[in-house]
Legacy VTK file of the C-alpha trace (Angstrom):
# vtk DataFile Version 3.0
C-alpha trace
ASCII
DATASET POLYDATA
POINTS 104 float
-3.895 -9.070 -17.947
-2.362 -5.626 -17.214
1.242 -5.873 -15.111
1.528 -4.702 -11.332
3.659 -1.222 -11.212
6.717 -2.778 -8.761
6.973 0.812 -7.649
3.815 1.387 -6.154
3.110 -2.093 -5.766
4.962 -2.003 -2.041
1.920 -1.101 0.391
3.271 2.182 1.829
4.144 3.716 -1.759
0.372 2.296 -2.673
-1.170 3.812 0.523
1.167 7.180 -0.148
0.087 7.609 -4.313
-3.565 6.648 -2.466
-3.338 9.436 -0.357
-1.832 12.072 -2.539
-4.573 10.884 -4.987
-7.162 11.552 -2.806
-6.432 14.642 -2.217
-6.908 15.842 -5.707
-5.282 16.579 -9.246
-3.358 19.818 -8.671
-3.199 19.364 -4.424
-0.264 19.879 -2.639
0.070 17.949 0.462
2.275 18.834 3.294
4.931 15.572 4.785
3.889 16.337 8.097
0.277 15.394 7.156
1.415 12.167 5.219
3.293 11.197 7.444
0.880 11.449 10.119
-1.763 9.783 7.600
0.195 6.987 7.320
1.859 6.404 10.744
5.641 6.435 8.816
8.882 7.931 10.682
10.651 10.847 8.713
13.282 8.531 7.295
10.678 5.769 6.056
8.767 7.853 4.231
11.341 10.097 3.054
12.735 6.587 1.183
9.863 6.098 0.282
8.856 9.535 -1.735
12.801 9.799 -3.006
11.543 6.327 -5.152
8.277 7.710 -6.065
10.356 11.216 -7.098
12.817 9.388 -8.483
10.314 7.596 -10.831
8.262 10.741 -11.806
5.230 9.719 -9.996
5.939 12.534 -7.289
6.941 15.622 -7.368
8.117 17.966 -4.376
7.786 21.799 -3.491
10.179 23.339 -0.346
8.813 26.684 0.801
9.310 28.042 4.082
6.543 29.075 6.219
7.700 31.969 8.093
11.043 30.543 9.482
10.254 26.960 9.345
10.477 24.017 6.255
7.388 23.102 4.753
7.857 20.388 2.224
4.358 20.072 0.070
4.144 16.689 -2.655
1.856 15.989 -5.381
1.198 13.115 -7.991
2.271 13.856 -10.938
0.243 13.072 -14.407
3.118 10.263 -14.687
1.923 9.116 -11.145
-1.401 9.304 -11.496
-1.334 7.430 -14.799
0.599 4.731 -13.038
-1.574 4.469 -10.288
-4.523 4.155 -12.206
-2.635 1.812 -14.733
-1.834 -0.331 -11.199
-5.667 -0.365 -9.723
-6.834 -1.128 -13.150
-4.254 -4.521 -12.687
-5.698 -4.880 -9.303
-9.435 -4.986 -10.585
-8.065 -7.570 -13.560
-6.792 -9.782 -10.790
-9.613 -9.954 -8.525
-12.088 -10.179 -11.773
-10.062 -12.970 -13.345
-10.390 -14.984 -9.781
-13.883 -14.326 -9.765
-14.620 -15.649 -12.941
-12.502 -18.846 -12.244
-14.301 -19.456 -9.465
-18.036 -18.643 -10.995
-16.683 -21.400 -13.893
-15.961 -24.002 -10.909
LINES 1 105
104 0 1 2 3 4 5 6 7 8 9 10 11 12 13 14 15 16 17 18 19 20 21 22 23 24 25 26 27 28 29 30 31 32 33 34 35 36 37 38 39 40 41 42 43 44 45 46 47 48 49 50 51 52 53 54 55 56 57 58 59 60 61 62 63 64 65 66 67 68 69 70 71 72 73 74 75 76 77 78 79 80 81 82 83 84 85 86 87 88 89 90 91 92 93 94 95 96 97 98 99 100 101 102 103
């Protein structure tokens, strides 16, 4: 059975590698709208990305938009290997319990 990634194990890292995911292999997605997304305050989901950065699994792009910040993330290849890597664990777990209970 494949290991759980302890990094994006913890739900709002999973729901955050989910999101950036979802969005597509070369998308850039803007804090404002992740945070937002996910209901997070600036400093909970800043902690949150400077572990995912910090692991390689995100990377982040600061551009200005006329006067104002715009930070923009993406999943890396890294992070989107380790995501898949973790659902793939997920599916072993859940598939291991149904078969256990099939054998009952």
């Amino acid at each position: 059975m494949s290991d759980l990634d302890e990094i994006i194990h913890q739900p709002v890292r999973l729901k955050i590698m989910a999101a950036l995911l979802a969005a597509g292999a070369d998308a850039e997605v803007e804090f404002t709208f992740l945070r937002g997304r996910l209901g997070c305050t600036d400093g909970n989901l800043g902690a949150h990305l400077d572990k995912l950065t910090s692991a390689r699994y995100v990377s982040a792009r600061k551009a200005f938009v006329g006067r104002k910040p715009v930070t923009y993330l993406s999943a890396t290849r890294t992070g989107r290997r380790a995501f898949e890597d973790h659902v793939a664990a997920l599916q072993d777990i859940i598939q291991s319990h149904r078969t256990s209970a099939t054998a009952k």
